[in-house]
C-alpha positions as CSV (number, residue, x, y, z in Angstrom):
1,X,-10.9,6.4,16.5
2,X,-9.1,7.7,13.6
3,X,-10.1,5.9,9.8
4,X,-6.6,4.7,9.3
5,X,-7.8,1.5,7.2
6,X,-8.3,2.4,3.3
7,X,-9.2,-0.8,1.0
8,X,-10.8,-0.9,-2.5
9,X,-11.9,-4.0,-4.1
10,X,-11.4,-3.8,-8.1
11,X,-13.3,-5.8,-11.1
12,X,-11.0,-5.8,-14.6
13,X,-11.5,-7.8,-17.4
14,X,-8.2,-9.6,-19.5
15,X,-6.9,-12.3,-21.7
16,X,-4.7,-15.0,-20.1
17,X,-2.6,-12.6,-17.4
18,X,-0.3,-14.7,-16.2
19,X,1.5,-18.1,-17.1
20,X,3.1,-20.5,-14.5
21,X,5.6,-23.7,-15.2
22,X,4.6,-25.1,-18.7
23,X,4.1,-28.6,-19.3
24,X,6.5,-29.6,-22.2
25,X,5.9,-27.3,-25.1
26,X,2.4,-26.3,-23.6
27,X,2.4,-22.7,-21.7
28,X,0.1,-23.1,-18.6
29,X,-1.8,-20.3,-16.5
30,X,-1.6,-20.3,-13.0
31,X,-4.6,-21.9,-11.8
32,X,-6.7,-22.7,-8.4
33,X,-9.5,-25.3,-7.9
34,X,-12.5,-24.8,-5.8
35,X,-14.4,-27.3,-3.7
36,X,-16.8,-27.9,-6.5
37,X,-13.4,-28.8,-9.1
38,X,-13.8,-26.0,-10.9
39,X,-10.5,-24.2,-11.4
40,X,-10.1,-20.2,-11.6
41,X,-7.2,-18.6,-13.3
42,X,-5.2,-15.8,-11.8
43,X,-2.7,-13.4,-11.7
44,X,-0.8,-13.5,-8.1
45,X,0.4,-11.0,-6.3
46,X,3.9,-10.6,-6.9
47,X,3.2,-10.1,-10.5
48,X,0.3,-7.4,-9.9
49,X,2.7,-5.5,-7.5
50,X,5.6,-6.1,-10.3
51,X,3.0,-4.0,-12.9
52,X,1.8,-1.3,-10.1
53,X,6.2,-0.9,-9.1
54,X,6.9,-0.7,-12.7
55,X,3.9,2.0,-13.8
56,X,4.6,4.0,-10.5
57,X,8.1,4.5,-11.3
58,X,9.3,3.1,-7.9
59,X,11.1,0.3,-9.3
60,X,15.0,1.9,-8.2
61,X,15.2,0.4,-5.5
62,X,18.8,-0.4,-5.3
63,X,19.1,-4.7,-4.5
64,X,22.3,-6.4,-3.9
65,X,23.4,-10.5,-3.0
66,X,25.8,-10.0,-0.6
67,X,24.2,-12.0,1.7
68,X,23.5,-14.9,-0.7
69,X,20.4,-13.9,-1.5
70,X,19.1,-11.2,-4.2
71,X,17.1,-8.9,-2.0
72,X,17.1,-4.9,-1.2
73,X,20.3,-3.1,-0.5
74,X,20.9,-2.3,3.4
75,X,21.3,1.2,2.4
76,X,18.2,1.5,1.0
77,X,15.6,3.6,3.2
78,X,12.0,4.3,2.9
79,X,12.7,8.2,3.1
80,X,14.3,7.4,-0.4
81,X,12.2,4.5,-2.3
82,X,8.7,4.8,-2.0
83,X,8.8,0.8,-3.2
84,X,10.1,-0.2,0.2
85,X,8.1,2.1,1.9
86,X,4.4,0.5,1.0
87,X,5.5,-3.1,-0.2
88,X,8.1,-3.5,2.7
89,X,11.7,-5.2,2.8
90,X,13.8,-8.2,3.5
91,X,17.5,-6.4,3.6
92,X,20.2,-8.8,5.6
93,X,23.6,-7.8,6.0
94,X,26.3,-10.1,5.4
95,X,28.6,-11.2,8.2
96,X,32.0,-10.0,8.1
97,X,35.0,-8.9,10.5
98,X,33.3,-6.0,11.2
99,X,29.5,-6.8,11.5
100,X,28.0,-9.5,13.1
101,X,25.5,-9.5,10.1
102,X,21.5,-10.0,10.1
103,X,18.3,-9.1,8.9
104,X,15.9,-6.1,9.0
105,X,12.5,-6.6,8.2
106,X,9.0,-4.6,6.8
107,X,5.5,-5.6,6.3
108,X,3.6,-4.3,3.6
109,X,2.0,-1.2,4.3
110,X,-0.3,-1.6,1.0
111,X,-1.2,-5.1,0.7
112,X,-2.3,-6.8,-2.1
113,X,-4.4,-10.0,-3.1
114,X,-4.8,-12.1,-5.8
115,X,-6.4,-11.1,-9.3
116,X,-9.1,-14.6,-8.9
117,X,-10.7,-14.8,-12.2
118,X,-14.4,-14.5,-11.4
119,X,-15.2,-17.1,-14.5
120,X,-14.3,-20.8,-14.3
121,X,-11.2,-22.3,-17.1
122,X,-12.7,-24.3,-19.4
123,X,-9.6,-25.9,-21.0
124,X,-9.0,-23.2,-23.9
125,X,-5.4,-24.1,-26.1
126,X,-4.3,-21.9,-28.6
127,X,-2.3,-23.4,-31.2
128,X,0.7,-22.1,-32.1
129,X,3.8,-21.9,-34.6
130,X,6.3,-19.9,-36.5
131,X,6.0,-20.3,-39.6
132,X,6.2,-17.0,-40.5
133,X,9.7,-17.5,-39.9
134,X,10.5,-21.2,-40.9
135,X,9.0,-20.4,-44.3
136,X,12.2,-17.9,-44.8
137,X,14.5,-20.3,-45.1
138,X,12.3,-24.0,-45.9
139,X,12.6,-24.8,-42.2
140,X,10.6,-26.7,-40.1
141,X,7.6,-25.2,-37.9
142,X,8.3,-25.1,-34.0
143,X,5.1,-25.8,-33.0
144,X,3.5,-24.5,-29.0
145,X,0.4,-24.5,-27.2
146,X,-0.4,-21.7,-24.6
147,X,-3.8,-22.0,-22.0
148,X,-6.0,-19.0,-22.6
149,X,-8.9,-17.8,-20.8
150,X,-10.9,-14.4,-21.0
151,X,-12.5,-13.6,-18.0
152,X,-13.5,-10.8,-15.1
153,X,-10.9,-10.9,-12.3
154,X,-11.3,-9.2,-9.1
155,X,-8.5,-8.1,-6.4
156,X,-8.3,-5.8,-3.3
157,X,-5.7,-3.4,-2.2
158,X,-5.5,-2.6,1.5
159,X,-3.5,0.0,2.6
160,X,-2.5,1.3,6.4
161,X,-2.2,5.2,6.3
162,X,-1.0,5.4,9.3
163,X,2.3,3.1,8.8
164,X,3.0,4.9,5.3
165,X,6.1,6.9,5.7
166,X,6.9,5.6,9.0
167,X,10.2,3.6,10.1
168,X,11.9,3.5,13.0
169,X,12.9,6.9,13.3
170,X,12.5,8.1,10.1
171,X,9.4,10.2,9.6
172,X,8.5,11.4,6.4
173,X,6.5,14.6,5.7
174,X,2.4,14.1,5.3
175,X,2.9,15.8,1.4
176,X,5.1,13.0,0.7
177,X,2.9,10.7,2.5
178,X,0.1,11.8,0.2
179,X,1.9,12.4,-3.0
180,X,2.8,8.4,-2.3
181,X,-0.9,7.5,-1.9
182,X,-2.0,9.0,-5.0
183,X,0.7,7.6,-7.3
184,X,-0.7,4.4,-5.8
185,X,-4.3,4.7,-6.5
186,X,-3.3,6.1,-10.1
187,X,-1.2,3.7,-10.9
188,X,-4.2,0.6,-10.2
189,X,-6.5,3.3,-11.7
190,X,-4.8,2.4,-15.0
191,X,-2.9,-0.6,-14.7
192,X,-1.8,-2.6,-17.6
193,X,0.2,-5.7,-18.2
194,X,2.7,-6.5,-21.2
195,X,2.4,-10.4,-21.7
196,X,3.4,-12.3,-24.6
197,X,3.5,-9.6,-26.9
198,X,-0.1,-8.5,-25.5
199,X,-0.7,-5.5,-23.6
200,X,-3.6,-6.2,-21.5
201,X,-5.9,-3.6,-19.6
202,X,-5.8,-4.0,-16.2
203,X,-7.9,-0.9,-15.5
204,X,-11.3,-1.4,-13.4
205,X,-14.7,-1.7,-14.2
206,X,-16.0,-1.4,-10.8
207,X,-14.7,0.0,-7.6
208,X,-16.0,-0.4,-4.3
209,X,-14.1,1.2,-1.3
210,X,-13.2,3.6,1.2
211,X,-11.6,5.0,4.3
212,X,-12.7,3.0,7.8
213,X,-12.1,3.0,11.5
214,X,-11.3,-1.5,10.5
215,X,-8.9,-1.8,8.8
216,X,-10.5,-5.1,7.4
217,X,-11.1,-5.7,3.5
218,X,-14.6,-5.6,3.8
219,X,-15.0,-6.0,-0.3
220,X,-12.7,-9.2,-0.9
221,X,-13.9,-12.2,-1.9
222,X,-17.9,-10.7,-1.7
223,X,-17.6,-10.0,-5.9
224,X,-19.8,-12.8,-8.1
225,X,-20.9,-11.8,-12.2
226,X,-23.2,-14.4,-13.2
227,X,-24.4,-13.8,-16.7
228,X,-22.9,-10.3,-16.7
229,X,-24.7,-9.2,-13.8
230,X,-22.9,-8.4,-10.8
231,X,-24.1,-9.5,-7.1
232,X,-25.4,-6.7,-5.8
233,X,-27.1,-7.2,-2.8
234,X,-24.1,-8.8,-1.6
235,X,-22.3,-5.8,-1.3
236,X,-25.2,-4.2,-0.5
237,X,-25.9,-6.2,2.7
238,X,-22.7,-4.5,3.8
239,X,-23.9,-1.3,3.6
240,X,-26.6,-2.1,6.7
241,X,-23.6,-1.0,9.0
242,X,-23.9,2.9,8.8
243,X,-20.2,3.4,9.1
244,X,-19.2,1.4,6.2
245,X,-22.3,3.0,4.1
246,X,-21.2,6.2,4.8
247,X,-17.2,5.7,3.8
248,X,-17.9,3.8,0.5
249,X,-17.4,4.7,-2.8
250,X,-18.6,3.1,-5.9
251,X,-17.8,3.7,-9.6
252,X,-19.0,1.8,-12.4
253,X,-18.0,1.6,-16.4
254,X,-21.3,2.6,-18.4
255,X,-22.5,0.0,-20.9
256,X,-20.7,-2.9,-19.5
257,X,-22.8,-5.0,-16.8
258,X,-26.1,-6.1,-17.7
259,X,-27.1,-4.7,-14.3
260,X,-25.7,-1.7,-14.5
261,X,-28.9,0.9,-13.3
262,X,-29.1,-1.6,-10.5
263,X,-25.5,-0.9,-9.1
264,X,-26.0,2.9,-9.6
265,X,-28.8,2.8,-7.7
266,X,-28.5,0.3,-4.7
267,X,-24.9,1.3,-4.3
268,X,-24.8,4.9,-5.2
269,X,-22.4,4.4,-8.4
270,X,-20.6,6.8,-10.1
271,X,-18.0,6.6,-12.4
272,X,-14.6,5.1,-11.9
273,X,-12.8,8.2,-12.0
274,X,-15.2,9.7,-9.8
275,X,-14.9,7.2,-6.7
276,X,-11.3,7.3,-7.7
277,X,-11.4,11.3,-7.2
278,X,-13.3,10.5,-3.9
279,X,-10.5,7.7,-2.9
280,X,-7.6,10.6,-3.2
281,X,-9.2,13.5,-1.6
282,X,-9.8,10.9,1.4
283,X,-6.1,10.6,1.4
284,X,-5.8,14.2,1.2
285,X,-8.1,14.4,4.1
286,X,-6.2,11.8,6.2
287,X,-2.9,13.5,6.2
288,X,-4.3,16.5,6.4
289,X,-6.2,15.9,10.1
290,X,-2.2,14.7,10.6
291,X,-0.7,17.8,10.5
């Protein structure tokens, strides 16, 4: 059984990501609530894809509304947009005389989870106006309020090698396959967001992941930081299965966690860019045994 199943699970720390519906003249962040009422900023998604599109340079993907609807262009291929080919597609063709119209369909190949802020919201406002402007000219202030929270957030990224360059009968080669893959992990490697005149880093301070036979994200939703120290033997309790031990990769940002020595050591961490190296060479394996 091949290890078609690669999945990293990422720790970043930022400022107030992502903003839903305000509530009159006060700016909101998405939020979610636990079972204990606690409620969690985060950044979904669609907007973390938006970023890793954007920095990747995929987002050409010709779009058109012909059918009502703003979505991908029926022309568009995966041979041709590497966007379509890991995030997938919706692309419905309008009815006319000619064509009895419908829709054609992709699942993600590189799927993506929410950025869960690891650090409850505790009902931060900033105050804000422009009277840097109004003073110009003796007008009145316009006066705003925007939610802000600093906090770790953690995400996962599962991708399916085998399904990357592969639809229908189109086939790309395993070069492009790879070239794909590694754009991909660069791109998260130093990921950023532009937000309210911010640019917030997005890049990780811990990595955990690999190449496995499950294609299962063993890493989500196993990340807790309490006091600055991560949970280690969480993810460490994972590692009792020999095949995931032996897959994993861990990289680590010096001088940030209070636990730091501890995560080198129980979970053989090196430095981001090193499990990163590790994470593209197993790509570079992968389509390699394809050939």
């Amino acid at each position: 059984m091949k290890r078609e199943g690669l999945t990293l699970t990422m720790v970043f720390l930022a400022e107030s990501a992502n903003y839903g519906e305000g509530i009159g003249n006060i700016s909101t962040l998405k939020k979610m609530t636990r079972g204990n009422h606690e409620q969690y900023s985060y950044i979904s998604r669609q907007a973390m894809r938006y970023n890793i599109v954007q920095q990747a340079k995929w987002d050409q993907t010709p779009v058109d509304g012909k059918s009502g609807v703003v979505q991908f262009a029926p022309s568009a291929t995966i041979a041709e947009y590497p966007e379509i080919d890991l995030f997938g597609y919706m692309k419905t063709v309008a009815k006319d005389e000619e064509q009895k119209g419908g829709a054609s369909t992709r699942s993600a190949v590189a799927r993506l989870s929410n950025a869960i802020a690891l650090e409850p919201f505790q009902g931060n406002l900033e105050f804000l106006t422009n009277m840097g402007l109004a003073a110009r000219e003796n007008l009145e202030n316009g006066i705003a309020q925007s939610e802000i929270q600093r906090s770790y957030y953690a995400y996962t990224l599962t991708v399916d090698l085998d399904r990357v360059g592969v639809d229908g009968e189109i086939q790309i080669s395993e070069k492009e396959k790879t070239e794909r893959m590694k754009t991909l992990l660069e791109s998260v490697q130093y990921l950023y967001r532009d937000i309210k005149g911010r640019r917030e880093n997005l890049s990780p301070l811990f990595v955990i992941g690999g190449r496995y036979k499950r294609k299962n994200p063993f890493f989500e939703n196993r990340i807790k930081i309490d006091d600055n120290k991560m949970n280690v033997e969480t993810l460490a309790e994972l590692m009792e299965d020999d095949e995931i031990k032996t897959h994993t990769f861990t990289g680590v940002v010096t001088g940030i966690f209070d636990n730091e020595e501890e995560i080198r050591n129980k979970l053989a961490g090196e430095s981001v860019g090193a499990a990163f190296r590790h994470l593209k060479e197993e790509v570079e394996q992968y389509y390699g045994e394809s050939n």
